[in-house]
Structure formats: C-alpha cells, structure tokens
Backbone as CSV, one residue per row, in Angstrom:
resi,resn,N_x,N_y,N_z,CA_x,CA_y,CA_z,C_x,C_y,C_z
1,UNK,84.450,100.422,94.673,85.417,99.469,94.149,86.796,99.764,94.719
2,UNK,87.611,98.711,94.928,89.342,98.935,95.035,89.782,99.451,93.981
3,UNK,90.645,100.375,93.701,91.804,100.844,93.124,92.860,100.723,92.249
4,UNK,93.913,100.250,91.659,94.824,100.040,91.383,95.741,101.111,91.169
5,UNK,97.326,101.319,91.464,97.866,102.609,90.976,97.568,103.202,89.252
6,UNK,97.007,101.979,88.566,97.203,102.931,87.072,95.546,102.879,86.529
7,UNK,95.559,104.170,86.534,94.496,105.128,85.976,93.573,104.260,85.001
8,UNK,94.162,104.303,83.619,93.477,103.131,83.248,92.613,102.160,83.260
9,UNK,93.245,101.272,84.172,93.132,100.111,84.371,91.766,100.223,85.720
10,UNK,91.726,101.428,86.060,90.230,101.918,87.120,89.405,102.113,86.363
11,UNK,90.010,103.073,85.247,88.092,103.447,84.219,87.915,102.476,83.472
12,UNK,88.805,101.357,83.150,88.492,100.189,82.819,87.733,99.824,83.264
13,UNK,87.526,99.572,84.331,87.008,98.331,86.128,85.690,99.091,85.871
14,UNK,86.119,100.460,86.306,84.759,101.359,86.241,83.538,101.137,84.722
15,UNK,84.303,101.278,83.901,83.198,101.059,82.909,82.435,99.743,82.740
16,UNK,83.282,98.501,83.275,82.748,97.157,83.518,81.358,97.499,84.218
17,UNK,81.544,98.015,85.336,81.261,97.380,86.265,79.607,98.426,86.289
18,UNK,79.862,99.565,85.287,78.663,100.358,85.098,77.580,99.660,84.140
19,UNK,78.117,99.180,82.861,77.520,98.088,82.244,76.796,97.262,83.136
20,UNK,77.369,96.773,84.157,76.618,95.705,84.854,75.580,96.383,85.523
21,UNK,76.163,97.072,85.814,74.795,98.218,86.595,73.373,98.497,85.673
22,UNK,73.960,98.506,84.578,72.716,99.322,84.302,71.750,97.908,83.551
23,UNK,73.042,96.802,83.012,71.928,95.352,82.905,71.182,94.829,84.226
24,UNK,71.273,95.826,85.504,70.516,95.345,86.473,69.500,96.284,86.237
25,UNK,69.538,97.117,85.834,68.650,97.929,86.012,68.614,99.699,86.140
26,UNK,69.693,99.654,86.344,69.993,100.963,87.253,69.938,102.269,86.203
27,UNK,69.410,103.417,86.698,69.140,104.571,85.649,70.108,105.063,85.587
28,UNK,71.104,105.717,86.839,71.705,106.908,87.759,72.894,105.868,88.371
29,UNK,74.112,106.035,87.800,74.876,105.032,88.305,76.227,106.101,89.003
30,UNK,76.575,106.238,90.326,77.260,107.096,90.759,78.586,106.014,91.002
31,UNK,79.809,106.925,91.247,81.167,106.017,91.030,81.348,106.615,92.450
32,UNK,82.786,106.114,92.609,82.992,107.104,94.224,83.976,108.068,94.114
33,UNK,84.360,108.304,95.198,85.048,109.645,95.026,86.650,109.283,94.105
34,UNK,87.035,110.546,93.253,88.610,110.194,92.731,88.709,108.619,92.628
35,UNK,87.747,108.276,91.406,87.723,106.476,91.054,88.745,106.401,90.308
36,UNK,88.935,107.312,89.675,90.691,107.011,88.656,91.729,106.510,89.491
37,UNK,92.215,107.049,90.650,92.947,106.527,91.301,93.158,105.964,92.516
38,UNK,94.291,105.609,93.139,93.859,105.592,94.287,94.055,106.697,95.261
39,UNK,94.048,106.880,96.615,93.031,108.311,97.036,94.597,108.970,97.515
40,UNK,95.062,109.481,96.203,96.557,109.915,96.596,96.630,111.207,97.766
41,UNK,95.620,111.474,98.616,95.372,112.442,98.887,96.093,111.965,100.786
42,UNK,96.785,110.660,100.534,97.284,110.396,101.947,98.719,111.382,102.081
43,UNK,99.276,111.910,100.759,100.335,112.349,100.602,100.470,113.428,100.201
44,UNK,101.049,114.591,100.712,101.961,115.514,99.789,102.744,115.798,98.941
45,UNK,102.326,115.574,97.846,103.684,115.090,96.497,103.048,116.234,95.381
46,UNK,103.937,116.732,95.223,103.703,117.912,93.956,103.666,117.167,92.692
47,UNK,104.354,115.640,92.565,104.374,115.306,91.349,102.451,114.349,90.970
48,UNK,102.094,114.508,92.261,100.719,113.807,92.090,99.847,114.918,91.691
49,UNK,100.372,115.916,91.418,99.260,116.565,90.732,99.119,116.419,88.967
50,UNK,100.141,115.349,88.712,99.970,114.916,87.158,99.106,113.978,87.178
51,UNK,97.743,113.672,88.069,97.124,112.982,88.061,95.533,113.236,87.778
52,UNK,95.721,114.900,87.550,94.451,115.756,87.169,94.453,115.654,85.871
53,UNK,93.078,115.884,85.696,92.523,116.378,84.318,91.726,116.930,83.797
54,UNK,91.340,118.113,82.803,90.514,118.857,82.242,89.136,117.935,82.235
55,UNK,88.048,119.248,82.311,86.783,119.121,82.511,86.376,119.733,81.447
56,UNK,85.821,119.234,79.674,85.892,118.168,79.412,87.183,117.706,79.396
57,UNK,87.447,116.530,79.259,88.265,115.580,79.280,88.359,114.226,78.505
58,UNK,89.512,113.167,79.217,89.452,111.860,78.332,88.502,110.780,79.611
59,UNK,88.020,111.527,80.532,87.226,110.157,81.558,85.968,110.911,81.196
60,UNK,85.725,112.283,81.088,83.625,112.632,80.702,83.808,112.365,79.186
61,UNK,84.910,111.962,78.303,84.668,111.788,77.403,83.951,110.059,76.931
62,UNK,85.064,109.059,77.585,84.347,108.073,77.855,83.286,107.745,78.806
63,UNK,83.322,108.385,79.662,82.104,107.649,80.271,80.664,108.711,79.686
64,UNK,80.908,109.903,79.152,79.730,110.287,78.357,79.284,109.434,77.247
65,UNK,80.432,109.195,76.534,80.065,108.011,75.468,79.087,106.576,75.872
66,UNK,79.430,106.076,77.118,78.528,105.178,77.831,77.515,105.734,78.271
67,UNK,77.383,106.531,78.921,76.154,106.710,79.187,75.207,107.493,77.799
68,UNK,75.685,107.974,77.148,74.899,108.172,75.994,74.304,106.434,75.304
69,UNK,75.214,105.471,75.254,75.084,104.390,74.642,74.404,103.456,75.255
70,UNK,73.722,103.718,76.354,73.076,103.038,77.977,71.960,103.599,78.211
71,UNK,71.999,104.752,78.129,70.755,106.048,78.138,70.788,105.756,79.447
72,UNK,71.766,106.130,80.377,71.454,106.563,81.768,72.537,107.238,81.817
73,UNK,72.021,107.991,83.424,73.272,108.640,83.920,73.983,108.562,84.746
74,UNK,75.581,109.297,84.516,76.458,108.592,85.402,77.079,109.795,85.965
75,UNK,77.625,109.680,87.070,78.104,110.077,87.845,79.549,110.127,88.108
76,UNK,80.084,111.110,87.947,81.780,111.036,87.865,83.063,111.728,89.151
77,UNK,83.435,111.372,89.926,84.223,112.205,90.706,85.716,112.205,90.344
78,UNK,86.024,113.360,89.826,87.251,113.412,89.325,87.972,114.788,89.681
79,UNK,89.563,114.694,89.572,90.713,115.446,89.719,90.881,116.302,88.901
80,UNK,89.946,117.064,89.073,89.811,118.133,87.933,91.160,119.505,87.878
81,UNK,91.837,119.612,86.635,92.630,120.605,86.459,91.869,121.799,85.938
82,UNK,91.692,122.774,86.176,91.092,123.752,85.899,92.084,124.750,85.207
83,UNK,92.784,124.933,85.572,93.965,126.229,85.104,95.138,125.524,85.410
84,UNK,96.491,125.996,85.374,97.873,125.517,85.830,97.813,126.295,87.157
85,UNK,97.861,125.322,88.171,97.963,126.128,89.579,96.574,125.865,90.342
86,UNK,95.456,125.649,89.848,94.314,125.639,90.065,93.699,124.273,89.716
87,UNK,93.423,123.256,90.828,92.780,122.473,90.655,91.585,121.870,91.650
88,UNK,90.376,121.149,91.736,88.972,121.250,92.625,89.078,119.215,92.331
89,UNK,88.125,119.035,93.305,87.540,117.478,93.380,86.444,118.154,92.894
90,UNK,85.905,117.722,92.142,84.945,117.436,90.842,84.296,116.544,90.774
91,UNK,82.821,116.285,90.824,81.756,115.321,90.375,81.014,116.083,88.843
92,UNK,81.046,115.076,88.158,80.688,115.530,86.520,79.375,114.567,86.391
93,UNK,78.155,115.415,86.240,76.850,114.465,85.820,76.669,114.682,84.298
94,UNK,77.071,113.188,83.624,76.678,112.914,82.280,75.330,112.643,82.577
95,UNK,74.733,112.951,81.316,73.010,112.675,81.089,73.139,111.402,79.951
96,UNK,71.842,110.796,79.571,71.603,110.170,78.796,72.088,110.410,77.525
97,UNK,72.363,111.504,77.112,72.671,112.078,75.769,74.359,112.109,75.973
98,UNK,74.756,111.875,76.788,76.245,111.442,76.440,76.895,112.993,76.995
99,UNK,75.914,113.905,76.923,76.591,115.428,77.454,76.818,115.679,79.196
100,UNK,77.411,116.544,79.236,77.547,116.618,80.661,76.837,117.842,80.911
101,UNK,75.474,117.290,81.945,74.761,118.333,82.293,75.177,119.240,83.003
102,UNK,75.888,118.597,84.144,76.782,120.016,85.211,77.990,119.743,85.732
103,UNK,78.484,120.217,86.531,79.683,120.111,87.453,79.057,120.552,88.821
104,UNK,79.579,119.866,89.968,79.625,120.281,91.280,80.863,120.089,91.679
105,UNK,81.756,121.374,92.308,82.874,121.082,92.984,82.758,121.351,94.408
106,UNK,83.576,120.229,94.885,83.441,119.730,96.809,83.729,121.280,97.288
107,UNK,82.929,121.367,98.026,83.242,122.598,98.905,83.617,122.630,100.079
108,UNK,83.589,121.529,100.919,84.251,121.347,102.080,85.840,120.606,102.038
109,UNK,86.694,120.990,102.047,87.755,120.483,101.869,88.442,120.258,103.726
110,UNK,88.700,118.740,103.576,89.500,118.474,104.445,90.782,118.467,104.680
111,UNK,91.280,118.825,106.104,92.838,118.673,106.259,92.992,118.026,107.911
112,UNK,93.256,116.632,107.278,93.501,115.549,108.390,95.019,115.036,108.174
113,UNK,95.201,113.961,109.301,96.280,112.643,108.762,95.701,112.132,107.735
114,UNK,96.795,112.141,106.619,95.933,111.047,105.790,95.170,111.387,104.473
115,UNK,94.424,112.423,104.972,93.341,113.389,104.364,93.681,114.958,104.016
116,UNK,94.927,114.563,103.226,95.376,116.362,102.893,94.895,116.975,101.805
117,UNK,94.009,116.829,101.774,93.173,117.723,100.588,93.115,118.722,99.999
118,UNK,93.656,120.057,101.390,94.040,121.549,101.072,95.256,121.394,100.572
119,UNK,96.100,120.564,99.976,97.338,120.801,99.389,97.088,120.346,97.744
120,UNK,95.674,119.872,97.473,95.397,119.668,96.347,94.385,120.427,95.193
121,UNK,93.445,120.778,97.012,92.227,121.087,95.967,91.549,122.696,96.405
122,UNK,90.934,123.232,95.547,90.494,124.674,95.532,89.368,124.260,95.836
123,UNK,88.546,125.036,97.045,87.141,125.216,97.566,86.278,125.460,96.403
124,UNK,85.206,124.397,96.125,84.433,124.455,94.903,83.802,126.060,94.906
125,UNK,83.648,126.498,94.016,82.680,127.846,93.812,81.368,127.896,93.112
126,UNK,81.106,126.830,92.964,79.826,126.474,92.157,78.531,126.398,92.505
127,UNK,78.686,126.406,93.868,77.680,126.161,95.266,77.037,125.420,95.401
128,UNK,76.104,125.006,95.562,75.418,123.424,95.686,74.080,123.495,94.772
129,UNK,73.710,122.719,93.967,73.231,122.896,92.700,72.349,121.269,92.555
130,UNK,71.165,121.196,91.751,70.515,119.969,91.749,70.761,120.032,90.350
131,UNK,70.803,118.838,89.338,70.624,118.255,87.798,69.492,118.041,87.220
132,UNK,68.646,117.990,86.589,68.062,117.731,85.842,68.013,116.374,85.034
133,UNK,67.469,115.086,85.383,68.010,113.886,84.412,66.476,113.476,84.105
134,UNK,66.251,112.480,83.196,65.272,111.993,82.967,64.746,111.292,83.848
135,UNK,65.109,110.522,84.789,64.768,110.025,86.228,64.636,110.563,87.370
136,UNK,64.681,112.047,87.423,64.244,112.597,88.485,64.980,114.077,88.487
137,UNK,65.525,114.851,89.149,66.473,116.128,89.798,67.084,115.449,90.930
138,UNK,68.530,115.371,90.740,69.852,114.649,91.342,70.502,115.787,91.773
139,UNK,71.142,115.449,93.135,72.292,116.091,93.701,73.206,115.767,94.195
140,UNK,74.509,116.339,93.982,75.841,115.859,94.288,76.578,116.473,95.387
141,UNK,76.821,116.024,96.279,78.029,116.261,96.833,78.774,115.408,97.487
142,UNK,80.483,115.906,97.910,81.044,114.974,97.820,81.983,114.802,99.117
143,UNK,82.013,113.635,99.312,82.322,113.189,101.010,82.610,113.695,102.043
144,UNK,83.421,114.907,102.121,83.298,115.985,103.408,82.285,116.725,103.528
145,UNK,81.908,117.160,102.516,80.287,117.685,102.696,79.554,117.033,102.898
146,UNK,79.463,115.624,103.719,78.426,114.471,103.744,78.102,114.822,105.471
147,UNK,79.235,115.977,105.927,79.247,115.820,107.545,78.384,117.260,107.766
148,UNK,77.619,118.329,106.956,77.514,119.667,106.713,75.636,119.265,106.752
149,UNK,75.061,119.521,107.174,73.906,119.471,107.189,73.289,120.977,105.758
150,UNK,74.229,121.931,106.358,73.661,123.012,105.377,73.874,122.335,103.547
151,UNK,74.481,121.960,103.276,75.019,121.244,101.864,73.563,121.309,101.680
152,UNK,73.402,119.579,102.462,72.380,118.741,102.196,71.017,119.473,101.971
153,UNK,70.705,120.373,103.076,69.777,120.890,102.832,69.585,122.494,101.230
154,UNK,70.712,123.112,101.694,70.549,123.607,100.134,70.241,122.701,99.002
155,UNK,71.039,121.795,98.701,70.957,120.922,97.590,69.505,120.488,97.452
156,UNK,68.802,119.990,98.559,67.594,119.837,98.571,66.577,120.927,98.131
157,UNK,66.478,121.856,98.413,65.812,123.085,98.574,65.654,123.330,96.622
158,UNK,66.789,122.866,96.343,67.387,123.160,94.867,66.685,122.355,94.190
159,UNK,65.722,121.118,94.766,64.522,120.479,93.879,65.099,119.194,93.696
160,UNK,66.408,118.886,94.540,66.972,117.466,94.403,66.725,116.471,94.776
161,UNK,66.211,115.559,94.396,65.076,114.312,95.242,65.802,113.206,95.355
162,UNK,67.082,112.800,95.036,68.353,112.187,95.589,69.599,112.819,95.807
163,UNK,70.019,112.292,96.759,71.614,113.024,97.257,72.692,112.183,96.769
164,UNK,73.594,112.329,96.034,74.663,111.272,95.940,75.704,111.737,96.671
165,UNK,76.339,110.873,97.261,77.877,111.176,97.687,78.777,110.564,97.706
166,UNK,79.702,110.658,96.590,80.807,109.824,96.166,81.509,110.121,97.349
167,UNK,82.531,109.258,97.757,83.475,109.235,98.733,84.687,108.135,98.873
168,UNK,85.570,108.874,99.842,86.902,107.954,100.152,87.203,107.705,101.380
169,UNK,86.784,107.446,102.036,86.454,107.518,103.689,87.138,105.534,104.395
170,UNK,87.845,105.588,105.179,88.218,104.527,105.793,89.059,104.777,107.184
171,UNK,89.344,103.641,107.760,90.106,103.589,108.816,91.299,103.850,108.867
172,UNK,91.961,104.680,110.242,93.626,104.701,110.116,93.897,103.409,111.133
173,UNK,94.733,102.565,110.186,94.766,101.032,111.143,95.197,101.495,112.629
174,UNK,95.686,102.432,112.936,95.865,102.882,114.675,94.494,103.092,115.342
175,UNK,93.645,103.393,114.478,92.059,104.032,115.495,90.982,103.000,115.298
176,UNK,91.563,102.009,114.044,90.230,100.820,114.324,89.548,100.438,115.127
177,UNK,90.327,99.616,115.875,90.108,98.616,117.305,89.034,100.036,118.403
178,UNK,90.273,101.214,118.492,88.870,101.673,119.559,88.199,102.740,119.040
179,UNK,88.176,102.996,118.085,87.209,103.946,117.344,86.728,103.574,116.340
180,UNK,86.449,102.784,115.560,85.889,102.088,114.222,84.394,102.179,114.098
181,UNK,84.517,100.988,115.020,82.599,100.849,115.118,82.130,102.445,115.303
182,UNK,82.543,103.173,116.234,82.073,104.480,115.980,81.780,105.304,115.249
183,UNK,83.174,105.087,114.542,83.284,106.209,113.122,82.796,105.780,111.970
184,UNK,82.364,104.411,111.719,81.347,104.327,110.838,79.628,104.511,111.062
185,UNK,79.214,104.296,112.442,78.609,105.133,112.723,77.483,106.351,112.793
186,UNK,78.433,106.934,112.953,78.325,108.490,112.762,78.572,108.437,111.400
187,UNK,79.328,108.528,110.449,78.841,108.321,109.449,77.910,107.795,108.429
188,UNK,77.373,106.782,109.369,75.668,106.765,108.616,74.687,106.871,108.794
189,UNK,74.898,107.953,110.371,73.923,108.528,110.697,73.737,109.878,109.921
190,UNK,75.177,110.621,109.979,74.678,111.727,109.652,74.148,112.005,108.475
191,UNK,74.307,110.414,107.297,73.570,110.753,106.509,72.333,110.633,106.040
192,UNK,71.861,109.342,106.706,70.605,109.146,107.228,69.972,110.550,107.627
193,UNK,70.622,111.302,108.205,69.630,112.448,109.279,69.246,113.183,108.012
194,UNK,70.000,113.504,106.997,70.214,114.746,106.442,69.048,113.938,105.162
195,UNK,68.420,112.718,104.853,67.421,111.710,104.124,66.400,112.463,105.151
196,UNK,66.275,112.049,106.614,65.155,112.310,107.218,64.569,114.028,107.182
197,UNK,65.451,114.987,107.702,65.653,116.459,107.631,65.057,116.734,106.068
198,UNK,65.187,116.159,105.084,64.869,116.888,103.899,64.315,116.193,102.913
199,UNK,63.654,114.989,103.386,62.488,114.365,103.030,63.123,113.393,101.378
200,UNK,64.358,113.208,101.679,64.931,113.418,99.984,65.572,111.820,100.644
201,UNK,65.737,110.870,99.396,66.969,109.857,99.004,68.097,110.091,99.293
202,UNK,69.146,109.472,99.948,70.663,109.834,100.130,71.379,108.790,99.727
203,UNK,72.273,108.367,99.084,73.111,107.465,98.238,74.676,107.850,98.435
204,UNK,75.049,106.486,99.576,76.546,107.279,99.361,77.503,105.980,99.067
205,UNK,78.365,106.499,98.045,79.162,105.828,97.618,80.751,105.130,97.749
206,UNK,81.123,104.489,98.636,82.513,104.393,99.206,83.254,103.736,98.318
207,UNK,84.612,103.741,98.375,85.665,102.782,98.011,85.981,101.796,98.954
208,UNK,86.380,100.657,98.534,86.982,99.453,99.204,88.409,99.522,99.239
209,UNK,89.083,98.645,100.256,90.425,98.562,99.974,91.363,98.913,101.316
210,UNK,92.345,98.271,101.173,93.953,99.111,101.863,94.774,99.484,100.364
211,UNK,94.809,100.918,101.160,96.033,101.607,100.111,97.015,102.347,101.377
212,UNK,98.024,102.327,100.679,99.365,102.883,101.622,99.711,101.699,102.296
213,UNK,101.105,102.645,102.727,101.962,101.424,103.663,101.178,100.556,104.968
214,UNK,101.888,99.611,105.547,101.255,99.431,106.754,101.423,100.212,108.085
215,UNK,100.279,100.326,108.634,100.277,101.795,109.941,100.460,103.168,109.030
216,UNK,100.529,102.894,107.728,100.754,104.443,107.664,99.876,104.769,106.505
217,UNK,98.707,103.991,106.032,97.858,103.759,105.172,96.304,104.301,105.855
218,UNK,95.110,103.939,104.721,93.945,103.832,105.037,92.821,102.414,104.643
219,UNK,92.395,101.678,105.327,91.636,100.574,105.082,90.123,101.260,104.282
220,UNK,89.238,101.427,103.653,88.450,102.638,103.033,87.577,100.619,103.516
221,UNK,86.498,101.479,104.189,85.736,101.099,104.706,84.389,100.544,103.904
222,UNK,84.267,100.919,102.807,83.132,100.267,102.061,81.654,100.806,102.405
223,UNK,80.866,100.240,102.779,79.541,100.180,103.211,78.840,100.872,102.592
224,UNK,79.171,101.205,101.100,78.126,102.197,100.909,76.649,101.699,100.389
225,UNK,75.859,102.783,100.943,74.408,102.625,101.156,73.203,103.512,100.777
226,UNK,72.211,103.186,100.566,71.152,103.828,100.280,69.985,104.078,101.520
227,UNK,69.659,105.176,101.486,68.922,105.680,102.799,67.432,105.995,101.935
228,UNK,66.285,105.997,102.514,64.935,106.681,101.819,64.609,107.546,102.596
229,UNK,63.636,108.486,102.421,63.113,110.188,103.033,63.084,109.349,104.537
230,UNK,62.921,108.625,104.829,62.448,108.195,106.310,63.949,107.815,107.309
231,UNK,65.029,107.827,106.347,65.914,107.518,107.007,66.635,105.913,107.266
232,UNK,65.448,104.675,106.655,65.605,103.834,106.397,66.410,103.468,105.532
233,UNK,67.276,102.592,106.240,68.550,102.049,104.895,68.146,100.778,104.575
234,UNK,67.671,100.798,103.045,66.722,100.213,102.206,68.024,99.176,100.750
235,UNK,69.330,99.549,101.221,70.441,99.131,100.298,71.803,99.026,100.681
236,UNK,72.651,97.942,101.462,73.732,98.445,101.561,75.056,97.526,101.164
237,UNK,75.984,97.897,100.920,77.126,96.798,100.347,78.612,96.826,101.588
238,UNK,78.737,95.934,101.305,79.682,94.921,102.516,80.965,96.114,102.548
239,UNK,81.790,95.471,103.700,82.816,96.206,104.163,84.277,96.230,103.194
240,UNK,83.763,95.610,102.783,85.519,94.851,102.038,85.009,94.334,100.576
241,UNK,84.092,94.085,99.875,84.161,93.798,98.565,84.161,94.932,98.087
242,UNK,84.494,94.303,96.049,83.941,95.417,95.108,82.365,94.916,95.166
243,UNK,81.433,95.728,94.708,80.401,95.536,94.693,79.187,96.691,93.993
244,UNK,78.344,95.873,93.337,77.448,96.765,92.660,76.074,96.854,93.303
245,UNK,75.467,98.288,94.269,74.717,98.303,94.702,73.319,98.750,93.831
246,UNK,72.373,98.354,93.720,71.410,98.766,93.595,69.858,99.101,94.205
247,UNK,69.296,99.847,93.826,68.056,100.475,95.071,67.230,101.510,94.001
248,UNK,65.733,100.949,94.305,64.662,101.492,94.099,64.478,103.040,94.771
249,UNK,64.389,103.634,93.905,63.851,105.342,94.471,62.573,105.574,94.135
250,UNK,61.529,105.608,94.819,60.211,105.823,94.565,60.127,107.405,94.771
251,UNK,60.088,108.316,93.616,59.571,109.609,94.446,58.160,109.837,94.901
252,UNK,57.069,108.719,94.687,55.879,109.000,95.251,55.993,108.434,96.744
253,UNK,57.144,107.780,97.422,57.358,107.710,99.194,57.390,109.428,99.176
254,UNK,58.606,109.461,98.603,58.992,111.230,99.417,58.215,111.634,99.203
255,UNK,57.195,112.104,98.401,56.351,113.040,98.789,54.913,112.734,99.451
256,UNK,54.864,111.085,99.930,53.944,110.276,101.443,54.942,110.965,102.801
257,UNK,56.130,111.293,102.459,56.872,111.395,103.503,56.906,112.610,104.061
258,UNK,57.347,113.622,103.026,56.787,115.139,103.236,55.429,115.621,103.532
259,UNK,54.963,114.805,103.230,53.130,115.669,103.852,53.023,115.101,104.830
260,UNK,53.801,113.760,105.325,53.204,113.547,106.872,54.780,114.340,107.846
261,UNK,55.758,114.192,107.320,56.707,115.048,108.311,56.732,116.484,107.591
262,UNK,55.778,117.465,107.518,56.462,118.718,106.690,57.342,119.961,107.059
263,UNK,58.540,119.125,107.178,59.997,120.098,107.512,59.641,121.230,106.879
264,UNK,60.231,120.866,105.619,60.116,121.862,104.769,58.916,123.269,104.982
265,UNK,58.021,122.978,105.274,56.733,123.770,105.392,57.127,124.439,106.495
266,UNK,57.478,123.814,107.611,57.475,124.436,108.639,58.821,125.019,109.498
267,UNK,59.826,125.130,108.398,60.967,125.925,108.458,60.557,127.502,108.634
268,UNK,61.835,128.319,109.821,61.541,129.549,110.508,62.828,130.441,109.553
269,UNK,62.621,130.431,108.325,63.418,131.037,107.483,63.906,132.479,107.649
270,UNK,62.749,133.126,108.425,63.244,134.562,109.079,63.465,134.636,110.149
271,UNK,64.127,133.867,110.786,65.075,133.574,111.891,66.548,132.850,111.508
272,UNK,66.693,132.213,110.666,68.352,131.300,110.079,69.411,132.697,110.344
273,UNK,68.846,133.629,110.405,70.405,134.596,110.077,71.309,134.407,110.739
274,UNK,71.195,133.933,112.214,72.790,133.405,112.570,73.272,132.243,111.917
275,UNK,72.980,131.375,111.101,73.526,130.433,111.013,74.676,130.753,109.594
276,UNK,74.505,132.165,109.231,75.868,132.751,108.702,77.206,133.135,109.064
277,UNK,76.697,132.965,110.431,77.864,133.673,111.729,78.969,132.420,111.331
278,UNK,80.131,132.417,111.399,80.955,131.526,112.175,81.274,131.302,113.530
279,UNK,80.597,131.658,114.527,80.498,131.499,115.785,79.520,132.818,116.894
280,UNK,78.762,132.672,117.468,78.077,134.070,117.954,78.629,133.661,119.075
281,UNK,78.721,135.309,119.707,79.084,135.759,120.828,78.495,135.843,121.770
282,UNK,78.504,135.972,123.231,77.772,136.122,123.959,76.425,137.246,123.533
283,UNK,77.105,138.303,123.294,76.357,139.398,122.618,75.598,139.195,121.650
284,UNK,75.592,137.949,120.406,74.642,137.987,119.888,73.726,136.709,120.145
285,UNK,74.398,136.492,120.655,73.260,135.061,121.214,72.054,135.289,122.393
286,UNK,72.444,136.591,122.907,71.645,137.127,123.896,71.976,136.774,125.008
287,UNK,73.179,136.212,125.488,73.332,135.715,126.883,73.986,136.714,127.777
C-alpha cells in the first residue's frame, strides 16, 4: 500500500485493508516493510526516531486484537524501540489468538542513497527463526535480507514452508530509465531462486508510491508477488496500485517438489565451512 505522513491514518488503511484480506480468504496476511509510515529511512533526522515503538505496543496491540477477532495471522513490520538509544526493524507474527508468537529482527541492514538504515537500526540478534501458526511454520525476513541466500536458507532449514518479506524497495527517479527494468529484475529473481534452492513458498511484500522530493525521492516499485517451491510466480500485484494480493500455498506441491529436486538431501554440509569466512585467501582457497 501507499503511505501517508501520519501514522494513524496507515494502521487505519492497514487494518481495512486486512479485513478485506481475510473476507477473501486469506489465513497469513503479511503488511510491508515500516507500514506505519512512510519509509523515513531516505533521511537522517534524529527527530525521526520519535517514530518508534515498543514491542508490545499500540500497533501488536491492535492488530493482535484483529487477528485474534479474524483467527488468522498477521504479519507486522515495525520501528521497534527497544531501549533509549537502541532501536531494530522488526517483523511481529501475531497468531490467531491475538498473541504475538515471535519477533524477527532484519539482520541485514542497508547503507545506500536513500536507504540509510545504519543510522536507525541495530543488526537484529535474534537470528533467523520459523513460527509456528495454525496454517503451516512461517518465516520472516525482511527486505535486505531478501538479497542473502544464507537467510533464506537457514530460515528454511528452521521448518519454514513460506518465506515472507515485507519490504520498501523502489526506484531513484535518476536510475529508472537505464537501470529499472533491471533492478526489478534481479529482484525477483533472487527471490524466486531462494523458492527454488529450498523447496519452500516465497511471498514478498512491497509498498507503492512516490515519497520524497522530486529527484531526491523514491518511486517504491510495487510488484509484490508470490513465488511456489518451483520458482513459479503463481501471484503478482501491479506497479503502482494499493492492492490486496492473494495466493494459494499448497504444502503437498512442496513436498512433490522436494522429492523430485532433493536439495536439501543432497547438501555437502561437511564442506560449508568457508562460507563463514568473509572472504578466503589465496591460501585458503587452495590457489
């Protein structure tokens, strides 16, 4: 969905628009990334950090209340204050019962134009973790970790048979024209790959919209989509509306999918140890 500057008036939109979701049908309703606001993260402003809030809070408080009153679950990415001085991007999974089963905080933090994130947020410590819901074992992570193959695959490993990934991702109106088509892309490939690689559902969730000035803003690109174990994108929503996506998750594909591709099985687990390295050397690479 688009944005508006006041808080409010988003978990407003947001709670609409989950209602509608779930009179379609929907079990597992994920929001996108920092839906309270808009993605103040183009700026450096010390006073935008009055835009956090405690985990529990007044947004897992309402939207636990809905999803307790819906009996599904929802999905929350929020500006979590943790301590004074200390604050994480936060996805909060309410369950049916209105409680909040877990927290996942983003662990990849970006620092782009645009995308200053390390001036906001603390590297999650929670590590990558699957939920427990009545519709299946869900996993979260959240839009820079959508580019990390290792995420995806821990999270998986963790018994998670969908991936969600809330996000804020769009164009800088200077790189459209010759980088656009690209950079969306690669962005739905790599998440596609990381559906195919781990035999699992991937669900990612964008915002719509221009926010910020002109040339000095982000157009947030939309498209978000649903991928199945095969990599097939089976769900996707337009570039520029608000919009409510919905998509069938069969977990009896993924596991037609895993016995005929079996990654998993045939992973060389006592060999990964470099992939702890941050870079090998000639010397350990053997060259």
């Amino acid at each position: 969905m688009s944005c508006s500057p006041d808080p409010n008036e988003n978990l407003a939109k947001a709670e609409s628009q989950i209602r509608e979701a779930a009179a379609r049908g929907a079990q597992i309703v994920c929001l996108q990334e920092l839906f309270r606001s808009q993605y103040f993260c183009r700026e450096e402003r010390s006073e935008l950090f009055a835009l956090a809030e405690s985990i529990p809070g007044p947004s897992t408080a309402a939207l636990g209340k809905l999803a307790g009153e819906l009996k599904i679950v929802v999905i929350a990415s929020l500006f979590e204050r943790r301590a004074s001085g200390l604050y994480h991007n936060t996805a909060a999974v309410l369950n049916t019962d209105g409680e909040i089963e877990g927290l996942y905080r983003k662990m990849h933090i970006p620092d782009d134009p645009l995308y200053f994130e390390k001036f906001y947020f603390t590297p999650g410590d929670l590590g990558f973790r699957s939920f427990a819901t009545p519709f299946g074992r869900i996993g979260v992570l959240v839009c820079w970790d959508q580019w990390y193959p290792e995420g995806a695959r821990i999270t998986s490993l963790a018994g998670a048979e969908i991936l969600f990934y809330p996000t804020a991702i769009g164009w800088h109106p200077s790189e459209k024209v010759q980088y656009g088509a690209a950079q969306l892309d690669a962005w739905r490939t790599i998440q596609r790959s990381h559906a195919i690689a781990n035999g699992v559902y991937v669900a990612a969730v964008n915002r719509v919209g221009y926010e910020g000035r002109p040339e000095q803003g982000l157009e947030f690109w939309g498209s978000s989509f649903v991928a199945d174990p095969f990599g097939q994108v089976i769900a996707e929503a337009s570039v520029d509306k608000d919009e409510i996506l919905v998509a069938e998750c069969d977990p009896r594909h993924a596991e037609e999918v895993r016995r005929n591709w079996p990654f998993l099985r045939d992973r060389r687990i006592d060999a990964y140890q470099p992939i702890l390295s941050r870079w090998l050397d000639k010397d350990a690479s053997g060259e």
